[in-house]
C-alpha positions as CSV (number, residue, x, y, z in Angstrom):
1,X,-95.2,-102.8,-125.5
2,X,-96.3,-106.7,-126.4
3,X,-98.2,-108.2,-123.5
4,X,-98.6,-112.1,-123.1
5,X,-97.2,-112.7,-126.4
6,X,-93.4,-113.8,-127.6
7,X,-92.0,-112.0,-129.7
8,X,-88.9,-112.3,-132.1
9,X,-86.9,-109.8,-133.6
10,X,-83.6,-110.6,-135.1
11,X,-81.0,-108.1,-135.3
12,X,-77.3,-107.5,-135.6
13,X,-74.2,-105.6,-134.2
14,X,-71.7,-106.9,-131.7
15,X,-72.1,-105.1,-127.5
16,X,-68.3,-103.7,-127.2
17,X,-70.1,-103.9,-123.4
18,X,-69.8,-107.7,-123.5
19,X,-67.4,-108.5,-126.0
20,X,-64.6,-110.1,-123.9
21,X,-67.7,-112.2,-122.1
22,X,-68.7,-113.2,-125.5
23,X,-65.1,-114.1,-126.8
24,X,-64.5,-115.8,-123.5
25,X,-67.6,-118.1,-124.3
26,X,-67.5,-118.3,-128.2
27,X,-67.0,-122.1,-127.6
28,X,-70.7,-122.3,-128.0
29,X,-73.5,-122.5,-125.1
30,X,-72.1,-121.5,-121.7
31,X,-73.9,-120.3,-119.7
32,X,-77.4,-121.1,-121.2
33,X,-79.9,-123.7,-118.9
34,X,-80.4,-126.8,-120.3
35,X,-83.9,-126.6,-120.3
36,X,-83.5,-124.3,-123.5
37,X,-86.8,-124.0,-125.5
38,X,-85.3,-121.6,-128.5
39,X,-84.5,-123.9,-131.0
40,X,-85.0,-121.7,-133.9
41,X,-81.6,-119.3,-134.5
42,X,-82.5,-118.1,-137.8
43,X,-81.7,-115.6,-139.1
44,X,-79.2,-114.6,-135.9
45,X,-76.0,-113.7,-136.9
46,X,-74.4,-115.3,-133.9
47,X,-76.7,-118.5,-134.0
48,X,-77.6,-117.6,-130.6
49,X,-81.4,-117.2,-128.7
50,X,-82.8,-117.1,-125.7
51,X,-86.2,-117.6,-124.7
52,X,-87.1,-115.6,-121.1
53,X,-89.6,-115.3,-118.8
54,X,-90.6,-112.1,-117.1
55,X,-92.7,-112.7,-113.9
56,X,-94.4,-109.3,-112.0
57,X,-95.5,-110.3,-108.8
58,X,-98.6,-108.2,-109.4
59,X,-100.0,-105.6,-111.7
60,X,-98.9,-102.5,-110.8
61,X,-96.9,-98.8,-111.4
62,X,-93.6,-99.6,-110.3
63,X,-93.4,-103.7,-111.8
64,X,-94.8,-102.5,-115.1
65,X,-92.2,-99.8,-115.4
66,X,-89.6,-102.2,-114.6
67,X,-90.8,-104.8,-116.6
68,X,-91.0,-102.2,-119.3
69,X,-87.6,-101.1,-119.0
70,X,-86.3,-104.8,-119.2
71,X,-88.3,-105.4,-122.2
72,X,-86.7,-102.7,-123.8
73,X,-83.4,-103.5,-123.0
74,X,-83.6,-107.2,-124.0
75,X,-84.9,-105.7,-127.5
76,X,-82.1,-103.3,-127.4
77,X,-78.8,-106.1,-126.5
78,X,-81.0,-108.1,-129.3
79,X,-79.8,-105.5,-131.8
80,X,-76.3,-105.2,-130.5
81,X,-75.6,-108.6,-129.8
82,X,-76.9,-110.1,-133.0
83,X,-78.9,-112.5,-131.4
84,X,-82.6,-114.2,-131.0
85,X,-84.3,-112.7,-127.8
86,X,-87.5,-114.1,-127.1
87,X,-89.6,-112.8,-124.2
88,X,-93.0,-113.5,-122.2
89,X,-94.9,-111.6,-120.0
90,X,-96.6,-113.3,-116.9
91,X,-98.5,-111.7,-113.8
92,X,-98.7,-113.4,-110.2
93,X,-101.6,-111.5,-109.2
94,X,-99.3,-111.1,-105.8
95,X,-100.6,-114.8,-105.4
96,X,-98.4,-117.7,-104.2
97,X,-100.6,-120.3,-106.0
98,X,-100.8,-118.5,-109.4
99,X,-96.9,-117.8,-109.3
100,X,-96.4,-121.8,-108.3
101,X,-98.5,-122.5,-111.7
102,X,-96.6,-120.0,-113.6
103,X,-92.7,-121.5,-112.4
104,X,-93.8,-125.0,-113.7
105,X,-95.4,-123.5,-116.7
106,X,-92.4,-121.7,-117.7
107,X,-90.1,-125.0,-116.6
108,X,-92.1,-127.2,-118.4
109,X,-91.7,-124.8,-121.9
110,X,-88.0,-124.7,-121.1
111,X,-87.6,-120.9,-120.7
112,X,-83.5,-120.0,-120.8
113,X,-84.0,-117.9,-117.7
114,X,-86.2,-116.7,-115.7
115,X,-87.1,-112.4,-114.5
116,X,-88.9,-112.5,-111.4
117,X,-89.8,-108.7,-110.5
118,X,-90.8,-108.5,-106.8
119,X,-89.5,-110.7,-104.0
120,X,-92.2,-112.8,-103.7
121,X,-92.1,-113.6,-107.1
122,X,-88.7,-114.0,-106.8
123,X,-88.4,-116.2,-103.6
124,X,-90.9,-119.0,-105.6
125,X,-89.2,-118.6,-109.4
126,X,-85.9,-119.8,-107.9
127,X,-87.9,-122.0,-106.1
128,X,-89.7,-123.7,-109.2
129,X,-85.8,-123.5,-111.0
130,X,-83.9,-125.6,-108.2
131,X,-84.4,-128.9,-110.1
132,X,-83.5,-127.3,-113.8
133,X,-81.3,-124.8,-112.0
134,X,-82.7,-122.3,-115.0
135,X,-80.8,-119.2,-114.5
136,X,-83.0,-116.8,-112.2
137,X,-82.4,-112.6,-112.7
138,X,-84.4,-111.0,-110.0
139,X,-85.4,-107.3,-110.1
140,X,-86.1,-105.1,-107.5
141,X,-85.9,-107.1,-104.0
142,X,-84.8,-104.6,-102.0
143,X,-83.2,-107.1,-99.0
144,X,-82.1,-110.4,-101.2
145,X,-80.0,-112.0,-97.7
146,X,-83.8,-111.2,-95.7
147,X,-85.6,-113.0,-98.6
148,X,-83.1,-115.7,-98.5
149,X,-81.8,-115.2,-102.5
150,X,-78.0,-115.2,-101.8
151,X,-75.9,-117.9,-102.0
152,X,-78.3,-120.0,-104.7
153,X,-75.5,-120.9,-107.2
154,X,-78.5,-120.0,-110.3
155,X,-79.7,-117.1,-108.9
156,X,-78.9,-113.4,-108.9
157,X,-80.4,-109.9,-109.5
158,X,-80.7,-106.7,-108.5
159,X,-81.6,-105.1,-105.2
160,X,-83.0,-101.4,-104.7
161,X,-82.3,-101.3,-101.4
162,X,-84.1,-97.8,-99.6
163,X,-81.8,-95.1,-97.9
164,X,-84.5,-94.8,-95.0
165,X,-82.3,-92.5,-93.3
166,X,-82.3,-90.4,-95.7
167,X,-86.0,-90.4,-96.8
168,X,-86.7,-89.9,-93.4
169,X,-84.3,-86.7,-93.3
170,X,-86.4,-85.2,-95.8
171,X,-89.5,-85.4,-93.7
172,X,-87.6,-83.4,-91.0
173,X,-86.3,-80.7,-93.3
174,X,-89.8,-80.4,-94.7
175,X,-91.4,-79.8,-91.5
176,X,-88.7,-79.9,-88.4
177,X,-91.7,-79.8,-86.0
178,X,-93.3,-83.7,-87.1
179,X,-94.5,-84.8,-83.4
180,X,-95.5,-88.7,-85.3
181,X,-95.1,-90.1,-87.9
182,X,-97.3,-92.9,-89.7
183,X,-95.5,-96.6,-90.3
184,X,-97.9,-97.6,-93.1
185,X,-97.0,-101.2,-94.7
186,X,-98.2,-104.6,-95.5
187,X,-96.8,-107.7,-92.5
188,X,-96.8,-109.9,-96.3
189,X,-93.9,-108.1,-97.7
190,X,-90.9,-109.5,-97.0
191,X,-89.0,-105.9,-98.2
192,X,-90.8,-103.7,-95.6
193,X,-90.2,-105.2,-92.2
194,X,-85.8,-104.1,-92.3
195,X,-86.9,-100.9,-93.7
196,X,-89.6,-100.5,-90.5
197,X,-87.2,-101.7,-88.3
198,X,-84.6,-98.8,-89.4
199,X,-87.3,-96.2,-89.7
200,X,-88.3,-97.3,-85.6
201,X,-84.6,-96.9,-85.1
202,X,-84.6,-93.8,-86.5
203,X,-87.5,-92.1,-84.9
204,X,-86.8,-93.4,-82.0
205,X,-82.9,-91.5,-81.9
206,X,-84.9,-88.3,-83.1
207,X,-87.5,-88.7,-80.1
208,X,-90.4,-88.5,-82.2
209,X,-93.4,-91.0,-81.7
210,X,-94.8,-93.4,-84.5
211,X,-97.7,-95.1,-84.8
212,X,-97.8,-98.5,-86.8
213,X,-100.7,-99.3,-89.4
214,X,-100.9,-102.8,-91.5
215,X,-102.8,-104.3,-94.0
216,X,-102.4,-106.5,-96.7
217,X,-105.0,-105.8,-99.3
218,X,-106.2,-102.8,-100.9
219,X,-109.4,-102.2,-98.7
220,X,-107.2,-103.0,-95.4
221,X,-104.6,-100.3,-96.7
222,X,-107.2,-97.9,-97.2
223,X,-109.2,-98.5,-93.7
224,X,-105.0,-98.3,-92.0
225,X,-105.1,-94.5,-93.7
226,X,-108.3,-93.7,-92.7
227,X,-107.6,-94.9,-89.1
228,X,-104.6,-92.7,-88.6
229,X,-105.6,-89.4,-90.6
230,X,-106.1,-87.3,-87.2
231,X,-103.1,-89.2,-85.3
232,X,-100.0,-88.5,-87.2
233,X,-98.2,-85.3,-88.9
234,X,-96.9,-87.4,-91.6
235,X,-96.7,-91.2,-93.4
236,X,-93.4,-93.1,-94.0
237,X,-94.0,-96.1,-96.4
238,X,-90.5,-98.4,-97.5
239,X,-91.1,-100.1,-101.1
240,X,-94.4,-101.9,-100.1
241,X,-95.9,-103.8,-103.6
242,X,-99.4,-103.8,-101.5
243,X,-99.2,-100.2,-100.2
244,X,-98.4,-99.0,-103.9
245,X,-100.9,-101.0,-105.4
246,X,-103.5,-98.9,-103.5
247,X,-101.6,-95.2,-103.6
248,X,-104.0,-94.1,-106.1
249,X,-107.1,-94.1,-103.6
250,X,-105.0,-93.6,-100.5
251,X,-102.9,-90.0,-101.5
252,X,-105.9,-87.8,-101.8
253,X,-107.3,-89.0,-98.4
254,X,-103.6,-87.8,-96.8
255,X,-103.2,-85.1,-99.1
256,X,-106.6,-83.5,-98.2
257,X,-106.2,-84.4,-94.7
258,X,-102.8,-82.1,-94.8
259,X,-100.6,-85.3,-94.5
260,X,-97.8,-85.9,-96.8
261,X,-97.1,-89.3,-97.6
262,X,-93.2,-90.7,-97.7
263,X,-92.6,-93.6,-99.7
264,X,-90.1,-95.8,-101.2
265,X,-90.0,-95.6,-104.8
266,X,-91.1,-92.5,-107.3
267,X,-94.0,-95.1,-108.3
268,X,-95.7,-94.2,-105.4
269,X,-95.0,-90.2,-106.0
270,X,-96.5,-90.6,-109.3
271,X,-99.7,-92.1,-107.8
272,X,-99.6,-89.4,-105.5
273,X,-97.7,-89.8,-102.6
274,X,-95.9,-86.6,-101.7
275,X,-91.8,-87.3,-101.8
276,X,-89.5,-90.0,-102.2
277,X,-85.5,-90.4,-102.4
278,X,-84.8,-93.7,-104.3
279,X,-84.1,-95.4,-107.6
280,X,-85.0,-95.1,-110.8
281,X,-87.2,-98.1,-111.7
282,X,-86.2,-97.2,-115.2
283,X,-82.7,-97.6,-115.0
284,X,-83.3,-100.7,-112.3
285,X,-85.2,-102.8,-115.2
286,X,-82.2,-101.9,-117.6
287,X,-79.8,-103.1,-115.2
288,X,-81.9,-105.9,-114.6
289,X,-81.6,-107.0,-118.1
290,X,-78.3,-106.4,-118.7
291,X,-77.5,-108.6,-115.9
292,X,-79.6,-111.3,-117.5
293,X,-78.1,-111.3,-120.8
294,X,-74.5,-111.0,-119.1
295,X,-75.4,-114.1,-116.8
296,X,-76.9,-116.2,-120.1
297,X,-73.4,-115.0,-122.5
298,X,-71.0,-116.0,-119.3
299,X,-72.8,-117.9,-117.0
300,X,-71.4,-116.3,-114.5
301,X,-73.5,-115.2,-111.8
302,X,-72.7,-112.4,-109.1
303,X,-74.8,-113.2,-105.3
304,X,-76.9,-109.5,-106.5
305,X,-75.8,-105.9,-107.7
306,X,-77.1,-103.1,-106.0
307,X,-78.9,-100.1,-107.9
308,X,-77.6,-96.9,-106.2
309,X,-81.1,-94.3,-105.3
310,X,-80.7,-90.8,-104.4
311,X,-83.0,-89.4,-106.7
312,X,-85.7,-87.5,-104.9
313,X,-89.5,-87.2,-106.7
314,X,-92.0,-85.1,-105.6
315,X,-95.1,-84.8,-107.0
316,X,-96.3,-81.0,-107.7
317,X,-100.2,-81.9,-107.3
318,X,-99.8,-83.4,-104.3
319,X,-97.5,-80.5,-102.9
320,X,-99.7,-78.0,-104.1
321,X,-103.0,-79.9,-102.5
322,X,-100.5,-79.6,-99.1
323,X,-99.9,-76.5,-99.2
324,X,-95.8,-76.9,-98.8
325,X,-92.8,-76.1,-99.9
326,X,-90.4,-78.3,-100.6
327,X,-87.7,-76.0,-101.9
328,X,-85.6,-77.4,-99.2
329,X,-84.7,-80.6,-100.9
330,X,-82.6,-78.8,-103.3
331,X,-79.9,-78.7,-100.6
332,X,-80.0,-81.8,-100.0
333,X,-77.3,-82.8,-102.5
334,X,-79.5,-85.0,-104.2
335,X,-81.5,-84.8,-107.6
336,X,-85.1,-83.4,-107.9
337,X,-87.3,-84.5,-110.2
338,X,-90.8,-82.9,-110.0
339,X,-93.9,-85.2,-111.3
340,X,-97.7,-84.9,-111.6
341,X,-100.3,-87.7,-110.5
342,X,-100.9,-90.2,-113.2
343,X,-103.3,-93.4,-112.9
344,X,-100.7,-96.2,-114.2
């Protein structure tokens, strides 16, 4: 994988995936921002390159998978296409300021478009594109109409919305007798408040009791788990960047205090958390940049595409450490993928 550098790899083969978009655009550059920096085309069979930005909100499991996966895929449609793909990696360190310096950076170097992964990275890349109107692609914002990205005519992406219902299903069948349950996010992301909101409605049509823990750093996640260890019988967590970014020093404590922890994305399971139903970040970064090459060929651009998730993960160390079974999950007419802790 090539960090913080471009990279240019010219390759051939037309996408039978995209061939009418191409023949409807063969006219030349529709659908590419005017604030194109690629210039060089040689060697592309098609005379066509792009130069794009990929902007992770922060530095963590679930962003660098995505961003991963979209990498891959934009070095994959280079091959098939037969065109120039240029790519850069940037990280917002999860701070507004540093992703304000990195939108005018990548305006100024007139960047084709523009992959914000995370919503807050996304809500300030299509705000740094509204003069250009540089095509924006975002990947993973789980609520796009709650972080106000619909309806911006340069804007799309995709959206891994979590089945909280579902997630929350699994707790029961895992353990019908859970008295309270653990709300453990972060009041700065934008994503977890409509997943809360449905997990309160939840709970609270099942009669079960929940007690709410914040924090929005690392040490204030940590000192929210430690607070609740001896109050709840398990921990829900909806796709949280802040929560995940601290899941490594967070699942032992709950997993040695005989807690399993729920979450919203199979990041978190393999940093230990104990289960999740969702979406493969994998497949969501392909689909992300398949989506970004379809918007740059056609111009075209869809208000968001949602990535389907009902694949549960649960992670065998952390199980074991528990002492559970989780057998029933296979009847739950979903997917199980079993997993080990790693420390990406």
């Amino acid at each position: 994988m090539k960090k913080n550098t471009l990279k240019k790899i010219t390759a051939s083969a037309l996408s039978l995936a995209l061939a009418l978009s191409l023949a409807a655009c063969s006219s030349g550059d529709a659908g590419k921002s005017n604030s194109s920096g690629s210039g060089n085309s040689s060697g592309s069979e098609s005379g066509e390159s792009y130069k794009i930005a990929v902007v992770r909100q922060l530095d963590h499991a679930s962003m660098n998978e995505i961003r991963d996966a979209i990498t891959a895929e934009l070095d994959a449609k280079e091959k098939e296409l037969g065109v120039d793909i240029e790519y850069k990696d940037f990280n917002g360190n999860n701070d507004t300021s540093t992703l304000v310096q990195i939108g005018a950076e990548i305006i100024a170097d007139g960047y084709d478009a523009i992959i914000p992964i995370g919503t807050l990275a996304g809500q300030q890349m299509a705000s740094s594109a509204k003069e250009t109107q540089t095509p924006v692609i975002y990947g993973t914002v789980s609520y796009p109409e709650v972080a106000k990205l619909t309806g911006i005519p340069y804007v799309t992406g995709t959206s891994d919305a979590l089945n909280v219902e579902l997630l929350l299903d699994m707790m029961l069948a895992q353990n019908p007798d859970v008295k309270t349950v653990g709300l453990l996010y972060s009041t700065s992301e934008v994503n977890s408040a409509p997943a809360i909101e449905d997990a309160k409605e939840y709970l609270d049509a099942k009669g079960i009791s929940y007690i709410e823990k914040t924090g929005n750093t690392s040490d204030e996640i940590i000192a929210a788990v430690s607070s609740m260890l001896d109050q709840v019988d398990a921990v829900f967590t909806p796709t949280d960047n802040v929560v995940q970014a601290a899941e490594l020093a967070i699942a032992p404590m709950m997993a040695e205090a005989g807690i399993p922890h729920y979450a919203g994305a199979d990041s978190f399971v393999r940093n230990g958390a104990f289960a999740t139903c969702g979406v493969n970040y994998t497949d969501l970064g392909t689909q992300t940049a398949d989506l970004a090459v379809q918007v740059l060929q056609t111009g075209e651009f869809p208000d968001f595409v949602t990535v389907s998730g009902d694949i549960i993960t649960v992670n065998t160390d952390t199980a074991k450490t528990l002492g559970i079974d989780y057998s029933m999950f296979s009847d739950m007419g979903s997917q199980v993928v079993e997993v080990q802790t790693t420390q990406d």
